[in-house]
C-alpha positions as YAML, in Angstrom:
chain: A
units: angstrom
residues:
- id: 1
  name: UNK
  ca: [81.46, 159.77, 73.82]
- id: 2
  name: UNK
  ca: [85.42, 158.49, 73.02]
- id: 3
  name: UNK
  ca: [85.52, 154.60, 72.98]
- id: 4
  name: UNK
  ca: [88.37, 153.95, 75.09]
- id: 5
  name: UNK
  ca: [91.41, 151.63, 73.62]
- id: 6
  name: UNK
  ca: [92.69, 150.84, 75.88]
- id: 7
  name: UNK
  ca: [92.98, 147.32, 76.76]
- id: 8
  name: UNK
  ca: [95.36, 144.41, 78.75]
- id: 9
  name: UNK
  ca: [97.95, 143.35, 76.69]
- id: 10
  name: UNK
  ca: [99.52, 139.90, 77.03]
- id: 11
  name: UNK
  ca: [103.43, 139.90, 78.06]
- id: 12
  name: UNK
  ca: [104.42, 137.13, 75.81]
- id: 13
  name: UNK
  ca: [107.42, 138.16, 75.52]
- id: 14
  name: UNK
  ca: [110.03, 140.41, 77.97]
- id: 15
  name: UNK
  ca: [110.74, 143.87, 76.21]
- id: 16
  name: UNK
  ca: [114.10, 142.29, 75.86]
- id: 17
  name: UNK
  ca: [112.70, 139.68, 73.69]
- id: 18
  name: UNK
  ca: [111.67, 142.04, 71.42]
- id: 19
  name: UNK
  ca: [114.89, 144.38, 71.55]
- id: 20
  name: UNK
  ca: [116.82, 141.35, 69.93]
- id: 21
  name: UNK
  ca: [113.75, 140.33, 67.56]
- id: 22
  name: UNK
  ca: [113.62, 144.13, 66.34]
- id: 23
  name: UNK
  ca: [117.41, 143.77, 65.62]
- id: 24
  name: UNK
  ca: [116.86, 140.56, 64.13]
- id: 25
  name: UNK
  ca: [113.83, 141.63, 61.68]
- id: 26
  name: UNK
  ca: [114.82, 141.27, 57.98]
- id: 27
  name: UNK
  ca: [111.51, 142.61, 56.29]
- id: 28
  name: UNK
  ca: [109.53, 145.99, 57.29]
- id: 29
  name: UNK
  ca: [106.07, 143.84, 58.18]
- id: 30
  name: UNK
  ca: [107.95, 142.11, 60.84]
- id: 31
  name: UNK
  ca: [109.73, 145.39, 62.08]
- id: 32
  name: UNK
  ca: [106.18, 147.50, 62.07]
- id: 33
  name: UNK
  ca: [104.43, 144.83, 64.28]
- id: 34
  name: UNK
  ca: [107.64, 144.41, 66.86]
- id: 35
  name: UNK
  ca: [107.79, 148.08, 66.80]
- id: 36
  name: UNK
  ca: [103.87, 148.25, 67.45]
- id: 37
  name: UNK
  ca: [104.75, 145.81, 70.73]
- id: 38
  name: UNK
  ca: [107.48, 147.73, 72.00]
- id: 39
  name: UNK
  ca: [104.87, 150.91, 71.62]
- id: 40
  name: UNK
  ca: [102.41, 149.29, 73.96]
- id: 41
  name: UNK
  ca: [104.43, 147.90, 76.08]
- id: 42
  name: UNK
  ca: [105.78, 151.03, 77.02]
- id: 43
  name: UNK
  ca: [102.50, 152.56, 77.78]
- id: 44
  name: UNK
  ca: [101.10, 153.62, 74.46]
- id: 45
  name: UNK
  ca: [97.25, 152.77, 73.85]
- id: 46
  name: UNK
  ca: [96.50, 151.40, 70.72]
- id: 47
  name: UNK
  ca: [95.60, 153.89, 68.64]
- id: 48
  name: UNK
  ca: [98.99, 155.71, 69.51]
- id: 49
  name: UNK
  ca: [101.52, 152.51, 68.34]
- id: 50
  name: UNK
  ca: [99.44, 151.96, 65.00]
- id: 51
  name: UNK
  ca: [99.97, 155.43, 64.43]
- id: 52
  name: UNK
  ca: [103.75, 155.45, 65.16]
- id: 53
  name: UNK
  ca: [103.97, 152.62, 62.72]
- id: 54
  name: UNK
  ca: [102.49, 154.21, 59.92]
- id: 55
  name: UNK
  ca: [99.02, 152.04, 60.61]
- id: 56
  name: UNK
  ca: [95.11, 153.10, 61.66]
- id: 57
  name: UNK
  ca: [94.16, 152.48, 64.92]
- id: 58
  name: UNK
  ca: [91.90, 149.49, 63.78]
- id: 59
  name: UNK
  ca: [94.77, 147.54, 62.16]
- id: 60
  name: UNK
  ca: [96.54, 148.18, 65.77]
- id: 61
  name: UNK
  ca: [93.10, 146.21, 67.04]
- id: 62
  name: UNK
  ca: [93.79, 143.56, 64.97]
- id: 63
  name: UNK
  ca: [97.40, 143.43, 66.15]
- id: 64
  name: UNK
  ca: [96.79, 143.91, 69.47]
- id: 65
  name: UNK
  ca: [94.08, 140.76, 69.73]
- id: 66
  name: UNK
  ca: [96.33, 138.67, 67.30]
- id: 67
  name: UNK
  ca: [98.96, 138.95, 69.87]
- id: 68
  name: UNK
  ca: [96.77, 138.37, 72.95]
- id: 69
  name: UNK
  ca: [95.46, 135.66, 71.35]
- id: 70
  name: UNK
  ca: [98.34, 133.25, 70.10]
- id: 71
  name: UNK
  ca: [101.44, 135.85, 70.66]
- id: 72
  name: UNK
  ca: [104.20, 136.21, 67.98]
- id: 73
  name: UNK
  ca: [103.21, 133.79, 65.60]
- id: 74
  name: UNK
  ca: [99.59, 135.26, 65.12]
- id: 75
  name: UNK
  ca: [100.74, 138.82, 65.15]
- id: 76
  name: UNK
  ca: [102.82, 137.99, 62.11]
- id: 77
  name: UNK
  ca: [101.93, 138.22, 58.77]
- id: 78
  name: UNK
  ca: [101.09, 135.11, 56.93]
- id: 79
  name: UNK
  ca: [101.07, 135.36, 53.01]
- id: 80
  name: UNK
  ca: [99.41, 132.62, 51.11]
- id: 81
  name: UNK
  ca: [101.68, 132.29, 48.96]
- id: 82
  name: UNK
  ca: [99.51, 134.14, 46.28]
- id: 83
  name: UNK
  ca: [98.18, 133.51, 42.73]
- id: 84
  name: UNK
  ca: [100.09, 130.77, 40.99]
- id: 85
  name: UNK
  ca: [102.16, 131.48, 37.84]
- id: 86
  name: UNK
  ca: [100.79, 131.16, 34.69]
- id: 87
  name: UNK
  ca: [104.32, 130.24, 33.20]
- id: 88
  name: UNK
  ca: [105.71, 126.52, 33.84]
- id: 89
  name: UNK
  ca: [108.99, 126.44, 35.34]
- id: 90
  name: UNK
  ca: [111.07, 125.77, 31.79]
- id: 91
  name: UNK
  ca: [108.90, 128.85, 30.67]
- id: 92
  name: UNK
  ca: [110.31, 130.93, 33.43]
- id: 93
  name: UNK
  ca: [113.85, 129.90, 32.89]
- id: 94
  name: UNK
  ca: [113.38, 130.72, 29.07]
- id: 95
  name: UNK
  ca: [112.09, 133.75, 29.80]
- id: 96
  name: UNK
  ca: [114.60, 134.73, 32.87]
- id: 97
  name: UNK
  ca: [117.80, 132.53, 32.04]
- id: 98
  name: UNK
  ca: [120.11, 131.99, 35.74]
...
């Protein structure tokens, strides 16, 4: 038996809204998950935006229930800012003059 995807999802924002964020979007995460809104909100399940964005159908899950839960700010991506450097900053600049 198929598990069914489909499920409501929130209208935070008019597809307008995201028409002018999509033109806006400077990076490709940002442009995947606006593109995986503008998927479902016009009509594919889940499983069918993930795929047109290059993703699985669970990371279009977690998309979909980021965005239902807090809208555009959880849906995107937030890097920790990652391992610090092991070089100082006068280490860096000897290393990579400006």
């Amino acid at each position: 038996m198929e598990r069914s995807r489909r499920k409501e999802i929130k209208h935070h924002l008019s597809e307008e809204e995201i028409d002018e964020l999509l033109r806006e979007a400077e990076d490709d995460h940002r442009l995947r998950r606006l593109g995986f809104l503008k998927n479902l909100y016009q009509g594919d399940s889940i499983p069918e935006a993930a795929d047109r964005e290059g993703r699985s159908a669970a990371t279009g899950d977690r998309w979909a229930e980021a965005w239902n839960e807090g809208g555009l700010e959880e849906l995107m991506p937030s890097f920790g800012g990652g391992r610090p450097p092991k070089l100082d900053e006068d280490e860096q600049e000897d290393l990579v003059p400006c």
